[in-house]
VOGU-3710 file (C-alpha; in Angstrom, 3 decimals, decimal comma):
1> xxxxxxxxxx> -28,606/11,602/-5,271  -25,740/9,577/-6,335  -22,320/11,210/-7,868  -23,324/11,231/-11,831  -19,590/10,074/-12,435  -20,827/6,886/-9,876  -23,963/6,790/-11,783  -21,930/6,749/-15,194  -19,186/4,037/-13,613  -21,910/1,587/-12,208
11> xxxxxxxxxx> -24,092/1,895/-15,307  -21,341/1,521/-18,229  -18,017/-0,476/-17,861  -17,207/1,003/-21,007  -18,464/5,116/-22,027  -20,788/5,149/-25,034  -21,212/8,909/-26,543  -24,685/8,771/-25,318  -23,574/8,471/-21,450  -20,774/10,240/-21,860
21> xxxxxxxxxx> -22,484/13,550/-20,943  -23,171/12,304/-17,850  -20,129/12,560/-16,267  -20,146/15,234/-14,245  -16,515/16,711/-14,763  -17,437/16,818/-18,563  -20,180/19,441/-17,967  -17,228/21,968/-16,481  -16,272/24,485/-18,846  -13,931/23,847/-21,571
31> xxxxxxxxxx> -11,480/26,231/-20,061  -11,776/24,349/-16,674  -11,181/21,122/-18,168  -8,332/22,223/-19,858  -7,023/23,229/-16,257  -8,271/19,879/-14,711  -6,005/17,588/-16,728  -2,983/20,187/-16,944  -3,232/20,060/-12,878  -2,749/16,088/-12,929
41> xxxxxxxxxx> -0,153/16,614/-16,182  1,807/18,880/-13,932  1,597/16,468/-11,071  2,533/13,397/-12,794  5,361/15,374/-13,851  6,350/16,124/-10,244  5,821/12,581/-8,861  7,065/10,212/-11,000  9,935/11,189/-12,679  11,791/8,099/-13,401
51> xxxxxxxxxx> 11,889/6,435/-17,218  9,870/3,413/-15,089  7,074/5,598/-14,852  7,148/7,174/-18,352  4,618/4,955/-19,829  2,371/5,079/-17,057  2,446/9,171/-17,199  1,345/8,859/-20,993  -1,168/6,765/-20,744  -2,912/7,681/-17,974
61> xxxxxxxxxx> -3,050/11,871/-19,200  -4,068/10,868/-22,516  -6,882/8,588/-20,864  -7,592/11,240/-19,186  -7,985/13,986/-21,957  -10,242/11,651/-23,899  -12,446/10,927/-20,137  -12,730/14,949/-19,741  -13,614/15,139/-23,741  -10,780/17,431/-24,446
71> xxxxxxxxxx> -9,581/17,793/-27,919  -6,478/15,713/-28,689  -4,798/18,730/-30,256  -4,067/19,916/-26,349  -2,128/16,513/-26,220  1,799/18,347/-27,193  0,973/20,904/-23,942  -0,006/18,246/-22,039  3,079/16,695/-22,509  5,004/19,370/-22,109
81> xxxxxxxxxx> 3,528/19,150/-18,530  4,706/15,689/-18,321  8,409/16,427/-18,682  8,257/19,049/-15,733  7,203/22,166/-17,266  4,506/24,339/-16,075  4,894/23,995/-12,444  4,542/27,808/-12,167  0,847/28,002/-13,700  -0,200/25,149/-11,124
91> xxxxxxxxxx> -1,825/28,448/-9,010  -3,195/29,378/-11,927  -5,001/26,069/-12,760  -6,285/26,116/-9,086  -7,980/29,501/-9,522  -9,659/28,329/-12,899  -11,064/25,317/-11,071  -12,361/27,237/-8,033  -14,241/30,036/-10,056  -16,272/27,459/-12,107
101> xxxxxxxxxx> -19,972/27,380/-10,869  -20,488/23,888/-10,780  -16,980/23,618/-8,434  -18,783/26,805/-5,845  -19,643/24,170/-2,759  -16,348/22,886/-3,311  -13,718/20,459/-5,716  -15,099/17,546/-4,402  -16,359/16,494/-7,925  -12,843/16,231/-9,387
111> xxxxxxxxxx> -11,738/13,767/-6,997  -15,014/11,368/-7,367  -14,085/11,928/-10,809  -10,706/11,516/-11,156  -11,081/7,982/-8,599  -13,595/6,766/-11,222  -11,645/7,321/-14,152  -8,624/5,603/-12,713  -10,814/2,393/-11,541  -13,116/2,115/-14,476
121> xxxxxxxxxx> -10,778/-0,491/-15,909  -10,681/-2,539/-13,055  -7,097/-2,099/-11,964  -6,871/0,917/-9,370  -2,626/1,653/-9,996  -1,090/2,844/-6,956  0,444/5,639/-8,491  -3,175/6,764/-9,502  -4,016/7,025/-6,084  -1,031/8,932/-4,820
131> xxxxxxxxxx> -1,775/11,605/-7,801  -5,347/11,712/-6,201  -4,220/12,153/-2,722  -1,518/14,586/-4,316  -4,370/16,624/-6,245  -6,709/16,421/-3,056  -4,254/18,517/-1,115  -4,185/20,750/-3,991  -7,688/21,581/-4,050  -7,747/21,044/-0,249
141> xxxxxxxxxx> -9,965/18,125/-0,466  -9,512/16,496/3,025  -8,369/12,925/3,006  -11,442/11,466/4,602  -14,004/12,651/1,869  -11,450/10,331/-0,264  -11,899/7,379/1,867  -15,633/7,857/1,840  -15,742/8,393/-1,326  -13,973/5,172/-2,517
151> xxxxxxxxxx> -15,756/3,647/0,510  -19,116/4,393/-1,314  -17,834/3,562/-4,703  -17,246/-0,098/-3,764  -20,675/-0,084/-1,968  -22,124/0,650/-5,179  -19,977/-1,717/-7,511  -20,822/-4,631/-5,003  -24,889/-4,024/-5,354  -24,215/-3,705/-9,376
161> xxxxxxxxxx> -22,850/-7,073/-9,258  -25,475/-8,680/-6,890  -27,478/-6,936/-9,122  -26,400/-8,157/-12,336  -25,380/-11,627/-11,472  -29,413/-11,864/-10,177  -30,600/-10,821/-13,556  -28,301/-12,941/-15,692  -30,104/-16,151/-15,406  -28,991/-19,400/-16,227
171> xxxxxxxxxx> -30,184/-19,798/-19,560  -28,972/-16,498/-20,531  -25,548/-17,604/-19,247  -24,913/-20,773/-21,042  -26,605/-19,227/-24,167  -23,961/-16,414/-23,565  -21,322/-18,809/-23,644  -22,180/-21,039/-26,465  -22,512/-17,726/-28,356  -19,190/-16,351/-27,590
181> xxxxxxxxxx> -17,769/-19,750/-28,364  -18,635/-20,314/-31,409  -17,458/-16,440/-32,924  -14,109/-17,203/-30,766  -15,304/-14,998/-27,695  -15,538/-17,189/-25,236  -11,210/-17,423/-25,080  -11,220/-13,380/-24,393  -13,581/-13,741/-21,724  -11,425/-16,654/-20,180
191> xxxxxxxxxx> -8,591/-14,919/-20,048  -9,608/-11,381/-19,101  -12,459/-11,702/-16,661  -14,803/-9,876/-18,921  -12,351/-6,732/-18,624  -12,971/-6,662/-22,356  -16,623/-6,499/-22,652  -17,105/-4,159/-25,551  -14,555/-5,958/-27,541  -16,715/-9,238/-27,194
201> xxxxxxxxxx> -19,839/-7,888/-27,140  -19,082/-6,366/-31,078  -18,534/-9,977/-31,985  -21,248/-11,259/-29,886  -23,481/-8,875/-31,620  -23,426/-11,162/-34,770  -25,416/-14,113/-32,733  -26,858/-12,451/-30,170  -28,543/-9,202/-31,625  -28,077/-5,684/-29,990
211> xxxxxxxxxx> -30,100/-6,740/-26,924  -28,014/-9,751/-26,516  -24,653/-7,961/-26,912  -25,656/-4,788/-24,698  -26,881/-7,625/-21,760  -22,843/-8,267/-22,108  -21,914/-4,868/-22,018  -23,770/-4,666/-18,094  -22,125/-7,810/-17,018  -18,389/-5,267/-16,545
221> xxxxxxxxxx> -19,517/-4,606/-13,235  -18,856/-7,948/-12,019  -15,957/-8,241/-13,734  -14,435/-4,673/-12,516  -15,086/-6,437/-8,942  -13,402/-9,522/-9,586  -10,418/-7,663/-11,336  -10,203/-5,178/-8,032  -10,725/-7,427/-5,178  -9,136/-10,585/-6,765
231> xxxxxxxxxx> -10,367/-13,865/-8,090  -13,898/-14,694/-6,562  -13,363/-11,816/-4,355  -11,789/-13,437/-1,709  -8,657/-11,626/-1,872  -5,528/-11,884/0,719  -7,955/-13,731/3,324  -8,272/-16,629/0,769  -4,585/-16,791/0,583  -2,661/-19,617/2,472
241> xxxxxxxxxx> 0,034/-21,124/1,748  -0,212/-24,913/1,077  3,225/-26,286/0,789  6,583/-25,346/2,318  7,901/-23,039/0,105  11,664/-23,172/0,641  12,409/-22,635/4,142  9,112/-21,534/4,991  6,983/-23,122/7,094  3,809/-20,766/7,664
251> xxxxxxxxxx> 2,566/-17,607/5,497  -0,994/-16,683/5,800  -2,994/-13,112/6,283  -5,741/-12,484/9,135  -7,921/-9,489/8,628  -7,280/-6,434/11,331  -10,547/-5,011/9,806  -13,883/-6,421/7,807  -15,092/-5,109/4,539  -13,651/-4,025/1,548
261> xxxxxxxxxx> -12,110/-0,979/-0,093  -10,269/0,381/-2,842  -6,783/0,024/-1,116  -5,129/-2,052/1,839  -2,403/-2,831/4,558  -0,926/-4,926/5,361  1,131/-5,262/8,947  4,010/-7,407/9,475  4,843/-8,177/13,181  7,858/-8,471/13,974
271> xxxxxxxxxx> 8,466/-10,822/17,226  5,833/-12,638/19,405  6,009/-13,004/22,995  3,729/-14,149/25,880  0,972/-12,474/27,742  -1,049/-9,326/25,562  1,125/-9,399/22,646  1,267/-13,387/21,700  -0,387/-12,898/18,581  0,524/-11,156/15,021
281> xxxxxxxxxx> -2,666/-8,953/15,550  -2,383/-7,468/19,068  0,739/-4,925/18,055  -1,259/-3,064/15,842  -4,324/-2,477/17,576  -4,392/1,060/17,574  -3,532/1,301/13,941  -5,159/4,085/12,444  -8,471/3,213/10,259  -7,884/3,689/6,857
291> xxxxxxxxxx> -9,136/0,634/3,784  -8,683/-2,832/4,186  -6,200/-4,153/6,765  -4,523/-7,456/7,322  -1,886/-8,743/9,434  0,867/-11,618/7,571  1,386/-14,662/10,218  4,352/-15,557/9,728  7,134/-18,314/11,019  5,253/-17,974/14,429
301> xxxxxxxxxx> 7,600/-20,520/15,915  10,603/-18,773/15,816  9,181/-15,583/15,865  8,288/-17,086/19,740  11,977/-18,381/20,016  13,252/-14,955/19,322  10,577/-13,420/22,048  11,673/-15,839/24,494  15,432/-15,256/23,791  14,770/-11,356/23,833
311> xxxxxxxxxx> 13,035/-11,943/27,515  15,600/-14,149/28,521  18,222/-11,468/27,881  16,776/-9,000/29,617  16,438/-10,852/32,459  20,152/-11,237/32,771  20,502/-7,124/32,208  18,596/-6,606/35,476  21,927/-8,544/36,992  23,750/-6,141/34,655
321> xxxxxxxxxx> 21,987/-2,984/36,319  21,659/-4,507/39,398  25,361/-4,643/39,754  26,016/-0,917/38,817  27,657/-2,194/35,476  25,189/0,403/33,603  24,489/2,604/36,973  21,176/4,004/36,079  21,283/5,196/32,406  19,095/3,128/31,292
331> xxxxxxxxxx> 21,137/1,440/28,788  21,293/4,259/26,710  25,775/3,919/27,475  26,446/1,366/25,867  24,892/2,299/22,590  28,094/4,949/22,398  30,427/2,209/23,504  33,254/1,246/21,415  32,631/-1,953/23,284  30,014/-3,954/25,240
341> xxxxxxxxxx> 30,532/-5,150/28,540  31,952/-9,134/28,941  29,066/-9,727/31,063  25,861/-8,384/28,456  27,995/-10,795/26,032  28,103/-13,295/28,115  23,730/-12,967/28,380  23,831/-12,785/24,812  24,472/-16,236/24,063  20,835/-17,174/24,537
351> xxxxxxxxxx> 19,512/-15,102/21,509  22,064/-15,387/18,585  20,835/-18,404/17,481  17,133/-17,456/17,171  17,909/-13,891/16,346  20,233/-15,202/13,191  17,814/-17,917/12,096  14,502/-15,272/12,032  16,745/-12,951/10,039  17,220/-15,180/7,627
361> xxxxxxxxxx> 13,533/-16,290/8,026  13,083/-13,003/7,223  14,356/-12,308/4,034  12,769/-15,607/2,520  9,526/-14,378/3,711  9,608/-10,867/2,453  10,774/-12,311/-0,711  7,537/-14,712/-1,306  5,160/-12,079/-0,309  6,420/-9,945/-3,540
371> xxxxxxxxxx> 5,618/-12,663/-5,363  1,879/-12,534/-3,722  1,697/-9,057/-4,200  2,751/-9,137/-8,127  0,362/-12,105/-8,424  -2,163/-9,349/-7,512  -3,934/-12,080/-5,017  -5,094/-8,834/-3,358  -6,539/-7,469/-6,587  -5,450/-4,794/-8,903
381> xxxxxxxxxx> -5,650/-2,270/-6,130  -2,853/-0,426/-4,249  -1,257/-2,153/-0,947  0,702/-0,205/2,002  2,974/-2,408/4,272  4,099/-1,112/7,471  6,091/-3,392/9,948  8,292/-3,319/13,091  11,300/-5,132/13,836  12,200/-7,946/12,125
391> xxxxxxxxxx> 8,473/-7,219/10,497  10,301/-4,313/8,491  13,066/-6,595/7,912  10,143/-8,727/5,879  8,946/-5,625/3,710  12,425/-4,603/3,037  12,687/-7,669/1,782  9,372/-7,589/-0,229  10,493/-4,377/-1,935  14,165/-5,461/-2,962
401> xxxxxxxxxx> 12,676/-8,666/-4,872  9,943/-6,597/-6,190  12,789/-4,118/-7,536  14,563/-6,410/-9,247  11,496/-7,147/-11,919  10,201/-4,869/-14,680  6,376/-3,814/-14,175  6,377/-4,132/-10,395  5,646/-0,555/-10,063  1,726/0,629/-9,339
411> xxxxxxxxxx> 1,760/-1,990/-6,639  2,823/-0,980/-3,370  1,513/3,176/-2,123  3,336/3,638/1,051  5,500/1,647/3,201  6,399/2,430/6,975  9,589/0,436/8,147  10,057/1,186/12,581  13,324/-0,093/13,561  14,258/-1,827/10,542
421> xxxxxxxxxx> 17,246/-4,140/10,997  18,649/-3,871/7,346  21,344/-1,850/5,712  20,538/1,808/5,178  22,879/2,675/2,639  21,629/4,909/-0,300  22,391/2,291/-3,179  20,101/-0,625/-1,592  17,221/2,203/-0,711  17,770/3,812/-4,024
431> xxxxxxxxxx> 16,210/0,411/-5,427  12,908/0,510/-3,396  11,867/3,842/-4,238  11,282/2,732/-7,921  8,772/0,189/-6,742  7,114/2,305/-4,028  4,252/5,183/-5,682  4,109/7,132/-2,319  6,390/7,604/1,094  8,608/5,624/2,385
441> xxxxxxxxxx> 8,667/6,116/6,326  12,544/5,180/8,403  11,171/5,237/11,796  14,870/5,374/13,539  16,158/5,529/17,263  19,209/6,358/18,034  18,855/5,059/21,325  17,681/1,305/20,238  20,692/-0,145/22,618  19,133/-4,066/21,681
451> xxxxxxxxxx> 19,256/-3,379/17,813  22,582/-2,188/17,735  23,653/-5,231/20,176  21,958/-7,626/17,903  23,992/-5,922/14,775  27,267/-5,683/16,815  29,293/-7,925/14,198  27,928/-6,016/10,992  27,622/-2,342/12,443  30,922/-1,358/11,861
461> xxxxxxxxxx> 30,742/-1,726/8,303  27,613/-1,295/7,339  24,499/1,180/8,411  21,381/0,005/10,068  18,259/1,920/9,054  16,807/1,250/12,672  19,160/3,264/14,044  19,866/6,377/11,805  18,215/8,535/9,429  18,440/6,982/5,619
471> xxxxxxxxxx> 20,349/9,695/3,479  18,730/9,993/0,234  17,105/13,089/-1,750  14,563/11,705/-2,728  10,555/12,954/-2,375  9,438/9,615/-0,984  11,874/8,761/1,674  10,953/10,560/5,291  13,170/9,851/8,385  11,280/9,809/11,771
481> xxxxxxxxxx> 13,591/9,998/14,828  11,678/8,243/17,214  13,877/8,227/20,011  12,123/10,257/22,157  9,307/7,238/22,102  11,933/4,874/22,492  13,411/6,086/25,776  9,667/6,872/27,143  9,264/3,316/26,811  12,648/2,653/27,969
491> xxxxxxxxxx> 11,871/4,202/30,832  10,393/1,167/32,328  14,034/-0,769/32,397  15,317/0,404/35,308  16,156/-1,203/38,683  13,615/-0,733/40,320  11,118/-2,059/37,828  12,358/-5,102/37,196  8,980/-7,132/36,999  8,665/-4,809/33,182
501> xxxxxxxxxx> 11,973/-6,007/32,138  10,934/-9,928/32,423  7,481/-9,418/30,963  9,162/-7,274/27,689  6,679/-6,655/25,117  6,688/-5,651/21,592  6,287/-2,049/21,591  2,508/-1,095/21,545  2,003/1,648/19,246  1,629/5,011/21,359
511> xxxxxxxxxx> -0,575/8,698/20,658  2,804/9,402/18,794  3,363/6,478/16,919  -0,345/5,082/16,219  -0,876/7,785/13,437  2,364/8,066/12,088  1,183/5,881/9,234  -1,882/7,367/8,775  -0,029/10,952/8,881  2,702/9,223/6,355
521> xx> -0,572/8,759/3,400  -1,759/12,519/3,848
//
């Protein structure tokens, strides 16, 4: 009952002409395959345009000619879709997909397909995945038959591996290895995880026999889930850090949600406080359900001192609005002040200090977790960061380091940034959009009076992407103006409701916030 492109995936790391004809998109007609791979040719085309991606766009369209058994003579068309042509026949590629038979209860197929072609190496790019979701819309796949989908294909990797690792007995295994060793195998399978199966098991064939070397073959199940989910499968959640890494005293991840899937997030909070929202975890508790998700703990001491300096401050403001100095706007004035009033200044005092250590905190946090992420401790699968506050702060961060090496791309699928307090000018944003396969959300308020007081010495000179929409063309940068939420939760900051203002919380996620990341991946 199983997909036959599951079937072929769990069966054969590697496609022998024999199971080939299993997989289920190779049994379309000729004429549909054609328009299966010029859909994705036209697409990759469209999404990744820059010379970064150019290799990537090759590769994976000529992979994918060979998957759908297309001659190579269609290869110079193909191409052709590559550099941005044929963006007009795109309907009619859609209308040859939807009037073959096998397609009639739906495109379904092509997805499952086209997800286990771009995982049957073991590395699951996040540009792949964006093309997926891209093509999904296409054939209006909806989004959750995706996550099922993938959902289902690691259900069936993991029993594979159980599976195989059961029937690989002991013997077996250190006869394996003395094998391999001795034709010069064993070094390949050291180094690659067994990604390379079919390469070993031809030289393995030699000692072993065809039995021995096809027992080989079956073993790239395990190693596709090692190479996915990270070594020993353990993933972020065996990830701590054990020294002080430069000024950093704590990094670690705590799961949000248990299992595993094909692709994760991870949250980034972005100040702690006391009562419901002292931990990393509690801000993002209605965070929609979608993969893997984890939460980065982070410099929790003076992510408190910040909290406590935030609460202290807004304790004196109540004076403020108590004595009329603000009247009853709600703050919202002095945001289009030339200046701020002697006595907020004056209340300021109390959070500089914190506020200017945990920015630069910050930036040497966001820093080390691109080096997790291109260390692929999460696996060779795609990653989505979204963070608030100085949490944003960390991913901006993440994403600047990340830009500044070669081959960081296929990493990171979307990123959501809510009241980011970094620069939002077009060179420094320009940067992160080469690293980032998918959206990149700007959550802004113009409204965010304690952002803009915190920035008060810089915001002259420079834009902060908290506060104002980030002015790029570019296909993967969206602006949010969430001031509307802001000033709903604003609301509460007025004079008579003081007991809100001393018990300030990070802002929990509302209806119109709590999906905006999960809207952001559609």
């Amino acid at each position: 009952s199983e997909p036959l492109a599951i079937y072929c995936l769990r069966q054969h790391g590697y496609y022998q002409p024999a199971a080939c004809k299993e997989i289920i998109s190779r049994q379309l007609a000729e004429q549909s395959r054609f328009a299966y791979a010029a859909l994705c040719g036209v697409s990759l085309g469209q999404l990744f345009t820059g010379p970064e991606n150019s290799v990537f766009r090759e590769q994976y369209l000529q992979g994918l000619v060979r998957w759908l058994d297309l001659d190579e003579s269609v290869m110079p068309v193909m191409g052709a879709f590559l550099s941005g042509l044929g963006f007009e026949g795109c309907d009619t590629f859609l209308s040859i997909l939807q009037a073959d038979p096998l397609l009639a209860a739906g495109a379904t197929p092509i997805i499952q397909s086209l997800v286990s072609f771009s995982v049957k190496d073991g590395q699951y790019d996040a540009r792949a995945r964006v093309l997926i979701r891209h093509v999904s819309c296409l054939l209006r796949v909806c989004p959750q038959q995706l996550e099922e989908f993938e959902g289902t294909l690691v259900e069936k990797l993991e029993e594979s591996s159980r599976r195989q690792r059961k029937e690989r007995g002991r013997k077996l295994r250190r006869y394996l290895l003395i094998g391999l060793a001795t034709v010069g195998g064993g070094t390949v399978i050291g180094v690659t995880g067994g990604l390379a199966a079919p390469l070993v098991a031809a030289g393995a064939s030699a000692v072993l026999g065809a039995g021995g070397a096809a027992a080989l073959g079956s073993a790239t199940g395990i190693a596709i889930m090692a190479s996915l989910f990270g070594a020993a499968g353990a993933g972020l959640t065996g990830y701590k850090m054990n020294k002080c890494v430069g000024a950093i005293e704590e990094f670690e991840f705590l799961p949000l949600r248990s299992g595993k899937h094909l692709h994760l997030t991870i949250a980034v909070t972005g100040w702690l406080c006391s009562g419901k929202y002292s931990s990393f975890q509690a801000p993002w508790c209605s965070l929609g359900e979608c993969g893997e998700q984890y939460c980065l703990v982070w410099e929790s001491r003076f992510l408190r001192d910040l909290g406590s300096a935030m609460a202290s401050l807004l304790d004196g403001l109540v004076s403020i609005v108590a004595q009329e100095a603000l009247k009853y706007t709600v703050l919202s004035g002095i945001v289009a002040a030339l200046t701020w009033p002697a006595s907020l200044l004056a209340a300021a005092s109390v959070i500089d200090n914190p506020w200017c250590v945990c920015l630069n905190r910050s930036a040497e946090v966001g820093k080390h977790l691109a080096q997790v992420l291109r260390s692929r401790q999460q696996g060779k699968r795609p990653v989505s960061l979204i963070g608030f506050s100085l949490g944003a702060r960390v991913i901006y961060y993440c994403l600047q380091e990340l830009a500044n090496d070669k081959g960081s791309e296929g990493v990171v699928e979307d990123v959501v940034l809510l009241g980011a307090p970094v620069e939002g000018s077009e060179k420094a944003w320009e940067r992160m959009t080469r690293v980032v396969a998918g959206k990149i959300v700007n959550g802004y308020s113009r409204g965010d009076w304690l952002l803009g007081f915190l920035y008060r010495s810089s915001s002259a000179q420079l834009s902060v992407a908290g506060l104002q929409p980030i002015n790029i063309q570019d296909r993967r940068i969206i602006n949010v103006d969430l001031s509307s939420v802001f000033f709903k939760c604003m609301s509460s900051f007025s004079p008579s409701n003081k007991s809100h203002v001393q018990r300030h919380q990070p802002p929990q996620t509302d209806a119109s916030v709590s999906h905006l990341f999960a809207r952001s991946v559609k």
